[in-house]
PDB file as gemmi writes it, atoms N, CA and C in Angstrom:
CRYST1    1.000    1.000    1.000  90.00  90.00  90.00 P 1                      
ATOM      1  N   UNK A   1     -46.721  22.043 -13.329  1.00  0.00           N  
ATOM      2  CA  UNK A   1     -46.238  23.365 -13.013  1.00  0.00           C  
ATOM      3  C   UNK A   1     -47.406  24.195 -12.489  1.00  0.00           C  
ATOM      4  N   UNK A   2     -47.350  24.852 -11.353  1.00  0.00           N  
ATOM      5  CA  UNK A   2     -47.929  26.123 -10.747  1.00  0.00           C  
ATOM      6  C   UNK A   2     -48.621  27.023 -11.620  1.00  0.00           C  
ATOM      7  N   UNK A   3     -49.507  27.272 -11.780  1.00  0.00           N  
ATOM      8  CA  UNK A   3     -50.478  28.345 -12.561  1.00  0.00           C  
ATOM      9  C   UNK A   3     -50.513  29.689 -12.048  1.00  0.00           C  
ATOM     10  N   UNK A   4     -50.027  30.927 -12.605  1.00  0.00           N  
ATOM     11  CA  UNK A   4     -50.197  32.200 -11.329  1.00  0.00           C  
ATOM     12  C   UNK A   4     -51.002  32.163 -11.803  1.00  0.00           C  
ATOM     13  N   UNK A   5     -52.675  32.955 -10.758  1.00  0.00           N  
ATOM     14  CA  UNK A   5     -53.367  33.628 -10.912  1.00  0.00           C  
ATOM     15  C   UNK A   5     -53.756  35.027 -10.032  1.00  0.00           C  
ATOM     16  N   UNK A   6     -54.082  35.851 -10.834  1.00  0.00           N  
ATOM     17  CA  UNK A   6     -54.019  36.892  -9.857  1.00  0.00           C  
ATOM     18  C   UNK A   6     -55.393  38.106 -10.310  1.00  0.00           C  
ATOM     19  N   UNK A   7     -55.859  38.653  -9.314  1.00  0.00           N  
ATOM     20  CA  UNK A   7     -57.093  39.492  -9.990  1.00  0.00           C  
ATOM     21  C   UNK A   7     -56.301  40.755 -10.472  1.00  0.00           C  
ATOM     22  N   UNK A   8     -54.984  41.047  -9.612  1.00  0.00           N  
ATOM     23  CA  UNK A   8     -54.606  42.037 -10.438  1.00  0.00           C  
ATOM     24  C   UNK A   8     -53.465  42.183 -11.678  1.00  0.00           C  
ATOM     25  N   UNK A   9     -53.642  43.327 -12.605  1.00  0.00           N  
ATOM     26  CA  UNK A   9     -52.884  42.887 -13.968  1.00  0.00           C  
ATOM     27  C   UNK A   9     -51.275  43.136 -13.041  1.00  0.00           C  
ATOM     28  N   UNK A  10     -50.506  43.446 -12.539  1.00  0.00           N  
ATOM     29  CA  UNK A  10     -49.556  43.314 -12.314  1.00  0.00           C  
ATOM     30  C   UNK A  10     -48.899  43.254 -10.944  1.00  0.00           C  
ATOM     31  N   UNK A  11     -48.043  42.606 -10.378  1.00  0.00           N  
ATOM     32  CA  UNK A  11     -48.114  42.302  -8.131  1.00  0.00           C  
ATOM     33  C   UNK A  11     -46.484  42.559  -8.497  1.00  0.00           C  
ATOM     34  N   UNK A  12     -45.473  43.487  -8.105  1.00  0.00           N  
ATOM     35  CA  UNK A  12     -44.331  43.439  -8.194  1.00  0.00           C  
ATOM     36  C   UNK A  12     -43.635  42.524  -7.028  1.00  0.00           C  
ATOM     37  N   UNK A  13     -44.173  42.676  -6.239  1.00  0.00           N  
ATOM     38  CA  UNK A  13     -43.553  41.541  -5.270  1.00  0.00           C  
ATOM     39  C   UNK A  13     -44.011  40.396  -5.782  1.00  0.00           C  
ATOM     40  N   UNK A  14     -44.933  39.678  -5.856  1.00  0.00           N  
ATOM     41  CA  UNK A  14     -45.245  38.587  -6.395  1.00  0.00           C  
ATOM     42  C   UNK A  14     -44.564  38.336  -7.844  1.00  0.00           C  
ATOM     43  N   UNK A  15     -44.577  39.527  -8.506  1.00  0.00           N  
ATOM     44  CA  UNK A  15     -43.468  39.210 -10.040  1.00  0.00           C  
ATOM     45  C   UNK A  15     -41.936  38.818  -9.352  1.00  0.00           C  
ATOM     46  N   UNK A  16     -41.413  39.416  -8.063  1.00  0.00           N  
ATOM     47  CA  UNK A  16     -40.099  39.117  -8.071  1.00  0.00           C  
ATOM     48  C   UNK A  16     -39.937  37.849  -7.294  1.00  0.00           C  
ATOM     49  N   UNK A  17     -41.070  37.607  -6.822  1.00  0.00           N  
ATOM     50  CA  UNK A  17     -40.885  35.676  -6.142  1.00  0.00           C  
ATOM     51  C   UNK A  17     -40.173  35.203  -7.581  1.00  0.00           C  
ATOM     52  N   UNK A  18     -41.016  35.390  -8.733  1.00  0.00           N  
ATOM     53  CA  UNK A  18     -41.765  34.331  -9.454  1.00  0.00           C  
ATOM     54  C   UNK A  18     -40.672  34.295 -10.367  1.00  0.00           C  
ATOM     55  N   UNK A  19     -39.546  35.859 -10.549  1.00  0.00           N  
ATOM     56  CA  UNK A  19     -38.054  35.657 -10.688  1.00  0.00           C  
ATOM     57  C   UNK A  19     -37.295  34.901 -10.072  1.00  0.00           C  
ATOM     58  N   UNK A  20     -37.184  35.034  -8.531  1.00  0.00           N  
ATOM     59  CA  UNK A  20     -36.261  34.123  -7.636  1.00  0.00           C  
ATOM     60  C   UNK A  20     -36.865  32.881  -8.163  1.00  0.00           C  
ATOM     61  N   UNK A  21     -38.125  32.695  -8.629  1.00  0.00           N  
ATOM     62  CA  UNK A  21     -38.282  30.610  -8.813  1.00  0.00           C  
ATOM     63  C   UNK A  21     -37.784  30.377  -9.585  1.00  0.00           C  
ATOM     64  N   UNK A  22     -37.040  31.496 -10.599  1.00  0.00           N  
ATOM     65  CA  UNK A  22     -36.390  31.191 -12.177  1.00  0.00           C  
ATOM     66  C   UNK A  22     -35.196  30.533 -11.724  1.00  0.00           C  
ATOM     67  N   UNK A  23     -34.831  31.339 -10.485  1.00  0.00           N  
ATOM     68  CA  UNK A  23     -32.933  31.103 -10.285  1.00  0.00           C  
ATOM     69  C   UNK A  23     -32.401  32.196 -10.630  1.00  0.00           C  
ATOM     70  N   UNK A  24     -33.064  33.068 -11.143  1.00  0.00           N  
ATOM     71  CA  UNK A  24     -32.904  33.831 -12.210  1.00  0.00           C  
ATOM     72  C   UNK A  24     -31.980  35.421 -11.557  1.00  0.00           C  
ATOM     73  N   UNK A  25     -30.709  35.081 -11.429  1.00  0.00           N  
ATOM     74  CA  UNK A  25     -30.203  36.534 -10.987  1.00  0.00           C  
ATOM     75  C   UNK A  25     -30.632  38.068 -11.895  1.00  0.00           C  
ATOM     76  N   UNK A  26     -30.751  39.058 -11.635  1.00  0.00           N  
ATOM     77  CA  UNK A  26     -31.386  40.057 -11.613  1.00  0.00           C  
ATOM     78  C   UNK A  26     -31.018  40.915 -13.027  1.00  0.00           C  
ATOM     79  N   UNK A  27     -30.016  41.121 -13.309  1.00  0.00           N  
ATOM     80  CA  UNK A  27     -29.356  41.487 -14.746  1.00  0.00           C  
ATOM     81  C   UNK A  27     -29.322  40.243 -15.530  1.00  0.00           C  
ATOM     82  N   UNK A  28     -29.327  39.250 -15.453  1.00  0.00           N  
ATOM     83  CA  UNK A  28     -30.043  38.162 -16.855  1.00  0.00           C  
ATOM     84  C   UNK A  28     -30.974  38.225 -16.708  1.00  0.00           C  
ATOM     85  N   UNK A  29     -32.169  38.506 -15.847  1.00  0.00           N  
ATOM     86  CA  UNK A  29     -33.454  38.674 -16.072  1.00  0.00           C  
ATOM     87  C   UNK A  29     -33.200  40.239 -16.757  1.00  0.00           C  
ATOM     88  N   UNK A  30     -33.029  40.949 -16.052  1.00  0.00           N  
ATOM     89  CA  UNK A  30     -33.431  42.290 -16.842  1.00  0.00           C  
ATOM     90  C   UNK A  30     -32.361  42.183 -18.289  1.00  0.00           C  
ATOM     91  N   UNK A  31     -32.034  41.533 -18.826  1.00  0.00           N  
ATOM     92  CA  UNK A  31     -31.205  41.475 -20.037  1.00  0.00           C  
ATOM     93  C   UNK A  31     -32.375  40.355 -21.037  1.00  0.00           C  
ATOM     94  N   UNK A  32     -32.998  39.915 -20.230  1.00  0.00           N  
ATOM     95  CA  UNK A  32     -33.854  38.746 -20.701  1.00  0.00           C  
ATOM     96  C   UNK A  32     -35.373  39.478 -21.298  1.00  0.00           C  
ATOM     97  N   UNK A  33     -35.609  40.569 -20.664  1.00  0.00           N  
ATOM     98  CA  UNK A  33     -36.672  41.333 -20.649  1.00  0.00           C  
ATOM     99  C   UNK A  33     -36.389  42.383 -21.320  1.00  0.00           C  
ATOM    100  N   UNK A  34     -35.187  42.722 -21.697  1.00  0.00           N  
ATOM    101  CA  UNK A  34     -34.890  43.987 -22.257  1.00  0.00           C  
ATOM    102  C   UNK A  34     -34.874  44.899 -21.468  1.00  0.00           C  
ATOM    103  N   UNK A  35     -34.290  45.205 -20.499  1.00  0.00           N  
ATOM    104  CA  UNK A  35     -34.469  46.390 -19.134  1.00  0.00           C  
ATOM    105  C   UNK A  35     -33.526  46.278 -18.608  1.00  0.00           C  
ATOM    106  N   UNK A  36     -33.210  47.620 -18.027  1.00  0.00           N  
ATOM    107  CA  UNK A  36     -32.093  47.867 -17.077  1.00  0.00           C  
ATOM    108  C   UNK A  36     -32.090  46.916 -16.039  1.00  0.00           C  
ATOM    109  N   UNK A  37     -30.908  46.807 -14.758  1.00  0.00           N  
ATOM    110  CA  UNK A  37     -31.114  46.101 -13.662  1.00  0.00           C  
ATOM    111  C   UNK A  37     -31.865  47.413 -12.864  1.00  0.00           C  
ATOM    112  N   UNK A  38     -31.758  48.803 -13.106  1.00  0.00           N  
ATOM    113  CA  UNK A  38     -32.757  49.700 -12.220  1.00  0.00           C  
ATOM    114  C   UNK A  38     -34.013  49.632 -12.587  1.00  0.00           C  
ATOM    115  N   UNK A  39     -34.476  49.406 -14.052  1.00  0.00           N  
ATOM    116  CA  UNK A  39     -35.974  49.346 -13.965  1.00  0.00           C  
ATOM    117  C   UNK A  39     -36.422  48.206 -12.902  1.00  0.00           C  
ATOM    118  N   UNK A  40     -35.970  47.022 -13.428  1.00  0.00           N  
ATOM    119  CA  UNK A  40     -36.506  45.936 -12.483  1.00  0.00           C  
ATOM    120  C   UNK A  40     -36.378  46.063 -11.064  1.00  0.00           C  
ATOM    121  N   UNK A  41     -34.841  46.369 -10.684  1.00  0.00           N  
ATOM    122  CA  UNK A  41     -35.119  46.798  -9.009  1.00  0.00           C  
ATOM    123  C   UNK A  41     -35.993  47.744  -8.504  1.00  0.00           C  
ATOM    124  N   UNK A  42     -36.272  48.765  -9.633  1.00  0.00           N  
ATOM    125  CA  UNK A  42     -37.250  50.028  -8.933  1.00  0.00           C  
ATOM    126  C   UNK A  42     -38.408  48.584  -9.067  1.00  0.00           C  
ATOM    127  N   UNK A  43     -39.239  48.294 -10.140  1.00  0.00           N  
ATOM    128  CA  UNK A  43     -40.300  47.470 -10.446  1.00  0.00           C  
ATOM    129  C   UNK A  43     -40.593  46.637  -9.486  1.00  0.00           C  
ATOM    130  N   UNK A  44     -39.185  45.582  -8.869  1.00  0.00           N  
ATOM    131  CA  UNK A  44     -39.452  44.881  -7.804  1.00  0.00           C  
ATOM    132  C   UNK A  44     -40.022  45.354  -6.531  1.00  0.00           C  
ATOM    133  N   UNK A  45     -39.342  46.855  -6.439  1.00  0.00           N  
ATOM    134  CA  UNK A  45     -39.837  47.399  -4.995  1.00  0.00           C  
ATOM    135  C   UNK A  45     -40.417  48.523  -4.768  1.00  0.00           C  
ATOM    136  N   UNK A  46     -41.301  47.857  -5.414  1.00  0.00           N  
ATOM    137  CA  UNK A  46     -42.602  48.960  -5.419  1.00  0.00           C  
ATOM    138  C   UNK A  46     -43.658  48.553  -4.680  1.00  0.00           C  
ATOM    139  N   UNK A  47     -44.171  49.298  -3.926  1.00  0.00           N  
ATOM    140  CA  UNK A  47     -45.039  49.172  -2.784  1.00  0.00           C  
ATOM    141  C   UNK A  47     -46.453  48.405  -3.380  1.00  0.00           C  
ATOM    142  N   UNK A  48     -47.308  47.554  -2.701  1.00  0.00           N  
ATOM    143  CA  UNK A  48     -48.529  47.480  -3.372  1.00  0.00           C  
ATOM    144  C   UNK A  48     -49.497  48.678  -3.200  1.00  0.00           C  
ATOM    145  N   UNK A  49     -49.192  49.719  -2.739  1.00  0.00           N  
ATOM    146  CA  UNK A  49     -49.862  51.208  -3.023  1.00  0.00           C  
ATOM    147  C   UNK A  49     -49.573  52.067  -3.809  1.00  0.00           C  
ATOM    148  N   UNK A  50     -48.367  51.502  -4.610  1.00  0.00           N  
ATOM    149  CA  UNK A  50     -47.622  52.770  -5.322  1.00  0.00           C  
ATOM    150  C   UNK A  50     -47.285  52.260  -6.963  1.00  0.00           C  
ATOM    151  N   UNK A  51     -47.190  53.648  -7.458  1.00  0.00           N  
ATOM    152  CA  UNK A  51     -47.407  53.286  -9.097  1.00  0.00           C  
ATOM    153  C   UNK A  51     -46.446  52.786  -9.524  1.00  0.00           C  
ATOM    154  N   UNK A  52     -46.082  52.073 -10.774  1.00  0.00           N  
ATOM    155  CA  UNK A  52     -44.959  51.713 -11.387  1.00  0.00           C  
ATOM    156  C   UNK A  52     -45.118  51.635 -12.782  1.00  0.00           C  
ATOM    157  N   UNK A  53     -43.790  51.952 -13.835  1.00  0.00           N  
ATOM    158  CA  UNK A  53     -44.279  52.561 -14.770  1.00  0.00           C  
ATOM    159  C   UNK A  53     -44.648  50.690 -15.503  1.00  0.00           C  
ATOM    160  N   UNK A  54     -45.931  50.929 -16.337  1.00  0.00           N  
ATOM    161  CA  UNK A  54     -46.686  50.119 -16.875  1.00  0.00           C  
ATOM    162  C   UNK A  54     -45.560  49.653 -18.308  1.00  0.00           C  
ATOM    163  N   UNK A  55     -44.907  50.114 -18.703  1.00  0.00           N  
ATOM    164  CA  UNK A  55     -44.246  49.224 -20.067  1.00  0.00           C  
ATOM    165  C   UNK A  55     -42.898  48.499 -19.405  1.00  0.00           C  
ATOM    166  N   UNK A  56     -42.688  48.945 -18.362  1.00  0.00           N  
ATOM    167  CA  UNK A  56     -41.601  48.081 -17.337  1.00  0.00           C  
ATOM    168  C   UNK A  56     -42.348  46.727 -16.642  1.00  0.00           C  
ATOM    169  N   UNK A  57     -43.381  47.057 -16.837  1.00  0.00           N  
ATOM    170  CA  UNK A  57     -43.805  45.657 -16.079  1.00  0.00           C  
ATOM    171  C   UNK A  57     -44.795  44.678 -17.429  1.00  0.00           C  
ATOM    172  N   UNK A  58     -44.883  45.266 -18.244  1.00  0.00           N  
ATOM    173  CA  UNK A  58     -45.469  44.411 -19.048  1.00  0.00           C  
ATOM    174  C   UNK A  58     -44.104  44.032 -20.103  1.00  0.00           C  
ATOM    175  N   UNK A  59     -43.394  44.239 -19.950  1.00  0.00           N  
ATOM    176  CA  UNK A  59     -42.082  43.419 -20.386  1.00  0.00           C  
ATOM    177  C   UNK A  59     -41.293  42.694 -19.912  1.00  0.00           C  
ATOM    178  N   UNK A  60     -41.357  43.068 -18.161  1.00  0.00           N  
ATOM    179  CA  UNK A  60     -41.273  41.959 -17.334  1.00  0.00           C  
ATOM    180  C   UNK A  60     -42.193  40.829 -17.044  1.00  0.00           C  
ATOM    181  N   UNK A  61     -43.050  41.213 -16.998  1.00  0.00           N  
ATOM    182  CA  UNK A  61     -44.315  40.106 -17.335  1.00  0.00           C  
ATOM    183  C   UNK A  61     -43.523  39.064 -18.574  1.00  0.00           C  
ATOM    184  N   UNK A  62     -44.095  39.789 -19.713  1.00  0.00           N  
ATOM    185  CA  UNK A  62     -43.950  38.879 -21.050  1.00  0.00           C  
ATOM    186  C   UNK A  62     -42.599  37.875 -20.549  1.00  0.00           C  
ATOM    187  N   UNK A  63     -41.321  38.477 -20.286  1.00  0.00           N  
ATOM    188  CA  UNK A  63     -40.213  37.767 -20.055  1.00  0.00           C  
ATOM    189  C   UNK A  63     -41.058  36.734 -19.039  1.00  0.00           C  
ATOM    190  N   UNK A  64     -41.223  36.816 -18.318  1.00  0.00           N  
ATOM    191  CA  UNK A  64     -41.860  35.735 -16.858  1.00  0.00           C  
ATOM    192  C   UNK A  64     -42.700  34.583 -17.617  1.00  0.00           C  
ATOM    193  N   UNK A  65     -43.259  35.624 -18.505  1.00  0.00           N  
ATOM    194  CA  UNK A  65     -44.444  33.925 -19.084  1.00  0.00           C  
ATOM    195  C   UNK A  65     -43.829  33.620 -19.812  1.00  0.00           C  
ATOM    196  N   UNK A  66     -42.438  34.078 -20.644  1.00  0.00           N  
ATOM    197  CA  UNK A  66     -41.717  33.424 -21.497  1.00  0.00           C  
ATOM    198  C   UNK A  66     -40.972  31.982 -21.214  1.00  0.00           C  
ATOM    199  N   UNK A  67     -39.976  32.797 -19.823  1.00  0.00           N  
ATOM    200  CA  UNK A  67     -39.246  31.657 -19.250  1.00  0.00           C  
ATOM    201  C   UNK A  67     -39.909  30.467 -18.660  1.00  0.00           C  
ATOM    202  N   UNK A  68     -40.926  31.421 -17.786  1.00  0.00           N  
ATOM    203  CA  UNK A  68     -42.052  30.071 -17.257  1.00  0.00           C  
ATOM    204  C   UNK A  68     -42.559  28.969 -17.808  1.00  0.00           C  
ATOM    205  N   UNK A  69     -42.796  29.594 -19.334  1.00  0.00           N  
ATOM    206  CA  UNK A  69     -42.988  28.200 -20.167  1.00  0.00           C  
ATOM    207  C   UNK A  69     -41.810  27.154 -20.788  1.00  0.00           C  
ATOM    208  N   UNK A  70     -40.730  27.694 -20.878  1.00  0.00           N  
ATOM    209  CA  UNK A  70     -39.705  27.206 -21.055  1.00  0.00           C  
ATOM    210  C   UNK A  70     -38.452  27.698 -20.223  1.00  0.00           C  
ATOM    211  N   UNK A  71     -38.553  26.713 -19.074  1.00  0.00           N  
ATOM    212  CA  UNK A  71     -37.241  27.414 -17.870  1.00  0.00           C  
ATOM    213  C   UNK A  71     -35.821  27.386 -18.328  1.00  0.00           C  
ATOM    214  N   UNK A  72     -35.378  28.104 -17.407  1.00  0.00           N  
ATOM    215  CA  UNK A  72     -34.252  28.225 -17.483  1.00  0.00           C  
ATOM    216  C   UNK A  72     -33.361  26.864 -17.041  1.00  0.00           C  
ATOM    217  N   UNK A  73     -32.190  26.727 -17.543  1.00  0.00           N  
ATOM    218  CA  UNK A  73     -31.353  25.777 -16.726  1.00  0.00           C  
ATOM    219  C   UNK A  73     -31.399  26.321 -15.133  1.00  0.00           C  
ATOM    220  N   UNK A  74     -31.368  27.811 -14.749  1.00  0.00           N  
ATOM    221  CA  UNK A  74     -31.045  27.636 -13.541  1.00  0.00           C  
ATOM    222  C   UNK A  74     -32.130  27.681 -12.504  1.00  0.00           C  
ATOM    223  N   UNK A  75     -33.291  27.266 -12.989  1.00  0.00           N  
ATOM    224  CA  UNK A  75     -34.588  26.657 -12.045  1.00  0.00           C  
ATOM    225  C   UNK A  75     -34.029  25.507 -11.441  1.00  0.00           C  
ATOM    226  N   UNK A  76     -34.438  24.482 -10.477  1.00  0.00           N  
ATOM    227  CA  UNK A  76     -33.897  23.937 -10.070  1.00  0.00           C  
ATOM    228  C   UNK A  76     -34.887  23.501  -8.832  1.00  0.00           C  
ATOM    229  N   UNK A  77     -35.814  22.778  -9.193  1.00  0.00           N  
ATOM    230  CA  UNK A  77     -36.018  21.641  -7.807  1.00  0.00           C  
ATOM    231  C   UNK A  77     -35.275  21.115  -6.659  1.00  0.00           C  
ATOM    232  N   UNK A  78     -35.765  21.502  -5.549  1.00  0.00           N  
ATOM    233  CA  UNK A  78     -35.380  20.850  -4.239  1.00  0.00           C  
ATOM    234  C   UNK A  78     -36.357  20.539  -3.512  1.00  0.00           C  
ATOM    235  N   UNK A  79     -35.932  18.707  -3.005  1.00  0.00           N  
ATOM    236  CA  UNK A  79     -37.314  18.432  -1.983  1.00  0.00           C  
ATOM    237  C   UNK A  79     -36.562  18.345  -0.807  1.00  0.00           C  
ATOM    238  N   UNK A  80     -37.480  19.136   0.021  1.00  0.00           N  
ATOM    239  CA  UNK A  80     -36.350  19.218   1.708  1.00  0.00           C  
ATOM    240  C   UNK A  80     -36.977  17.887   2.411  1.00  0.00           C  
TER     241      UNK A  80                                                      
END                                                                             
């Protein structure tokens, strides 16, 4: 499995790839994380210049390294 690394503590676009690799539609993630589907959509689209509130993304985080270590059924490999 893929290792993120990143210099910065939080990339909202890069957090919402790393949802789509779950499979992971958007209200079971934010139900998974404890969060609205608006926190996460604001969270997802947030500019890399612009602020976002910090306990929305460190709970989306935690959820991400949660599932990541143990996926979901709806991850799902494809070799093209």
């Amino acid at each position: 499995m893929a290792e993120y690394n990143s210099d910065a503590r939080h990339q909202p676009k890069g957090d919402h790839n790393r949802r789509i690799a779950l499979g992971m539609d958007i209200e079971v993630f934010a139900a998974e994380a404890g969060l609205t589907r608006d926190q996460v959509h604001d969270y997802e689209a947030t500019s890399i210049d612009h602020a976002f509130d910090e306990d929305v993304a460190a709970r989306y985080q935690t959820a991400l390294e949660r599932l990541e270590a143990n996926p979901p059924v709806s991850q799902t490999v494809r070799n093209q």
